[in-house]
N, C-alpha and C positions, 0 to 999 in steps of 0.2 A: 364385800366392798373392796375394789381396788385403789390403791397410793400408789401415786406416781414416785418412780427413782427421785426424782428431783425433788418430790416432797420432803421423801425421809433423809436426803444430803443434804436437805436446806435445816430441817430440822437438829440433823446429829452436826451441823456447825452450830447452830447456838447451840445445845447442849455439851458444844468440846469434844463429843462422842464420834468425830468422824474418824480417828486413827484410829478406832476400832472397828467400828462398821464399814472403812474399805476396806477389807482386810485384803491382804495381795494370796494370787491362789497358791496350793501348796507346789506348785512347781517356781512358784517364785520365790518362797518362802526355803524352799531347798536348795533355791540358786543362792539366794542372801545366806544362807548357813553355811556355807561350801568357802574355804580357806584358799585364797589363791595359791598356787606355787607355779611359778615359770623351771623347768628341770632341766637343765646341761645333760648333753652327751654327745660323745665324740661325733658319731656317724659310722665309722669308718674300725669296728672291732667286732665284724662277725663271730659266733654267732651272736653275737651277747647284743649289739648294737650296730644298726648300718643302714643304705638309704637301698632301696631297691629299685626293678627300671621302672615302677611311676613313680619314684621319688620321693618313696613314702619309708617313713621310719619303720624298722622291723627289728625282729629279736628278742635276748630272752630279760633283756632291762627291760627295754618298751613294755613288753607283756607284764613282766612285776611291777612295774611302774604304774600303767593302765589300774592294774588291780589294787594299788595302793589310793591312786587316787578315789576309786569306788568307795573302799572299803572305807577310808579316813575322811571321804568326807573334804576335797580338794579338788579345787577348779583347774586342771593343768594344762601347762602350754607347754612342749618342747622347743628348745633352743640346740642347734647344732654350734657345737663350738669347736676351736683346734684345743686341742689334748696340752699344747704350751700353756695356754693363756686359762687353763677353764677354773684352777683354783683361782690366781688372781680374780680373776673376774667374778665368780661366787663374792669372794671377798671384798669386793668393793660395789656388791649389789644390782650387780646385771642381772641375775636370776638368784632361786630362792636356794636349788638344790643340783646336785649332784649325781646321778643315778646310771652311772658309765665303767659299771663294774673296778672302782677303783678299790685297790687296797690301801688296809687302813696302816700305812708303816708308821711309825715312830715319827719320823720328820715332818707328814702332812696332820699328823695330830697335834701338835704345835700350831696350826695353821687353821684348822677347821676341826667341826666337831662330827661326831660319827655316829649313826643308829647302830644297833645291834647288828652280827653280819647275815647277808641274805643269798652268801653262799660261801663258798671257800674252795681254792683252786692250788693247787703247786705250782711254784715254774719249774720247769725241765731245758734241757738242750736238745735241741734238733741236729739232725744232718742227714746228709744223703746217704743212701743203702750201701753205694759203692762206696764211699768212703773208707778211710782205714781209721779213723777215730772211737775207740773203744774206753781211753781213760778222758777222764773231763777234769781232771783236776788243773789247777793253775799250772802246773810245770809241764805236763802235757801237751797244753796248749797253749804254750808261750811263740812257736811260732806259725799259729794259725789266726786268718783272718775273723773277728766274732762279729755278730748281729745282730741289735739291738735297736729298741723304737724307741724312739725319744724321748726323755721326759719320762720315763716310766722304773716302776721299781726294780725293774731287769737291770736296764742300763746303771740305776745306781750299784745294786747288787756286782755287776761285772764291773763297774770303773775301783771301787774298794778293792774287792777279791779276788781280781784279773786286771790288774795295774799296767802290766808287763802286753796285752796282748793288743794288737792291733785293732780298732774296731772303726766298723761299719753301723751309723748313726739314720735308721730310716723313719720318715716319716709316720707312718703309718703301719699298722699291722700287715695288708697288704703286698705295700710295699715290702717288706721285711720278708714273709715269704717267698717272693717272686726274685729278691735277692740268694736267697737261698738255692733254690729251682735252678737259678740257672746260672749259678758259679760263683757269684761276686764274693759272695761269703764263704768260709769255709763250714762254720757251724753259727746255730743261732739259741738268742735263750728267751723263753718266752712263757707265757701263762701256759698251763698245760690243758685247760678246758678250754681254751678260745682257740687253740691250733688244734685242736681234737678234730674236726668237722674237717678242716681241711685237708689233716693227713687220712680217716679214715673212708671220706665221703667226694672227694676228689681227685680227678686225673693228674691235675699237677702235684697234689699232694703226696700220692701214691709213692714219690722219689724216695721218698724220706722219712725216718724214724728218730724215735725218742731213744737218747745216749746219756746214761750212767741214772743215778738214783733221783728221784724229786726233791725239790729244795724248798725248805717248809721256815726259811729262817725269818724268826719275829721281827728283828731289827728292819729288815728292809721288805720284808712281805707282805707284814701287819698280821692278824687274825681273820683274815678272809676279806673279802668285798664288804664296802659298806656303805649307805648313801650321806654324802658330805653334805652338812650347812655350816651357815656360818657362825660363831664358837656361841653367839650370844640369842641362838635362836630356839632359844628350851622351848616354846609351845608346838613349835611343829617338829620337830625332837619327839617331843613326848606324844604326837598323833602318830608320828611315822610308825614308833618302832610299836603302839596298841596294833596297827593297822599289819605292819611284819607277824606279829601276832595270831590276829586273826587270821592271813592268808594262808599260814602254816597249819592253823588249827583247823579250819574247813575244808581242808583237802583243794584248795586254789592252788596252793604253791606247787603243791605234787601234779596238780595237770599240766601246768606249764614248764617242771622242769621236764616233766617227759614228753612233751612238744622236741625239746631239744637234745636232749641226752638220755642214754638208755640206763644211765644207773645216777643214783641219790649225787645230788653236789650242796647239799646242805652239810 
């Protein structure tokens, strides 16, 4: 004997029993379980983050990023933001999160709150091969021009600890290299895995090498990258860093960092 759909929906309303009996299918039921996050990043800090020529987001955030959202269980949107404005704007709820290779220093932990870290990098100084710069310390280079991206833990690092020295304020990563390249600068200070790519795997970068020891200091480094929210967002806090977890522990994290880099940056 066949019942018509309309029988047993006409039915499961008087019985109350119809929010059971539609039941939405399991791809719908996995989209309703899935935690929005909207995620800030720069664009513009290869390799870690940038837009390529269709315009599309690439890198080694994007890809942990991607894989976070899998794993945790997160519906995400990426947001390009400028590098000035991107804590404020977390903070005042434009987006949910963070994921732009930032370090966690002392000052933005005041400001925001921090997962576990999902790498960790030095800064270093750059400069050109011809160059004669060999010491890096502040009296050294009291009168040489420095180069530094905006807004970032380098330039705080140089304005404290090189007070004395002239500098050169670029926009962007990019930028900042291309200053270097071709003179504006005399030397520059910068993440030491996000300029890696450039000096090892490019023409223009070939000019130039890394000058005196890595700079590992807590106050203005932090303890490696970490993805910021904002201070009072413990549930997605506590997905992120299960999810950081997981992609470490399944062998994820290990393919994507060696997509980019030939040795561990955890």
């Amino acid at each position: 004997m066949r019942i018509s759909i309309q029988t047993i929906v006409r039915g499961a309303l008087m019985t109350g029993a119809v929010g059971v009996f539609l039941a939405i299918s399991p791809l719908e039921v996995a989209a309703q379980d899935r935690m929005p996050m909207r995620i800030a990043v720069e664009g513009a800090f290869p390799p870690f983050n940038y837009v390529d020529a269709n315009n599309k987001l690439q890198g080694f955030d994007i890809d942990i990023a991607n894989a976070l959202c899998e794993v945790g269980k997160f519906e995400c949107e990426f947001i390009i933001e400028k590098w000035d404005d991107i804590i404020p704007n977390l903070v005042a709820g434009k987006y949910d999160s963070i994921i732009s290779s930032m370090s966690m220093s002392l000052e933005r932990r005041q400001k925001v709150a921090f997962t576990e870290k999902y790498y960790n990098s030095p800064s270093v100084f750059i400069a050109r091969k011809d160059s004669a710069i060999s010491d890096v310390s502040p009296a050294a280079l009291s009168d040489k021009i420095l180069g530094v991206t905006s807004s970032t833990a380098q330039e705080s690092y140089a304005n404290h600890l090189y007070p004395d020295m002239k500098k050169t304020v670029f926009r962007s990563s990019p930028e900042l290299y291309k200053g270097l390249a071709d003179g504006s600068v005399d030397i520059i200070l910068e993440d030491k895995l996000a300029i890696y790519d450039w000096i090892a795997n490019t023409k223009a970068g070939s000019c130039c090498e890394f000058k005196g020891p890595d700079l590992v200091d807590i106050t203005y480094f932090g303890e490696g990258a970490g993805i910021a929210l904002r201070l009072d967002d413990k549930e997605r806090l506590a997905r992120l860093n299960e999810a950081l977890k997981s992609i470490k522990a399944d062998g994820t994290y290990d393919m994507i960092n060696a997509k980019y880099f030939p040795f561990s940056i955890q």
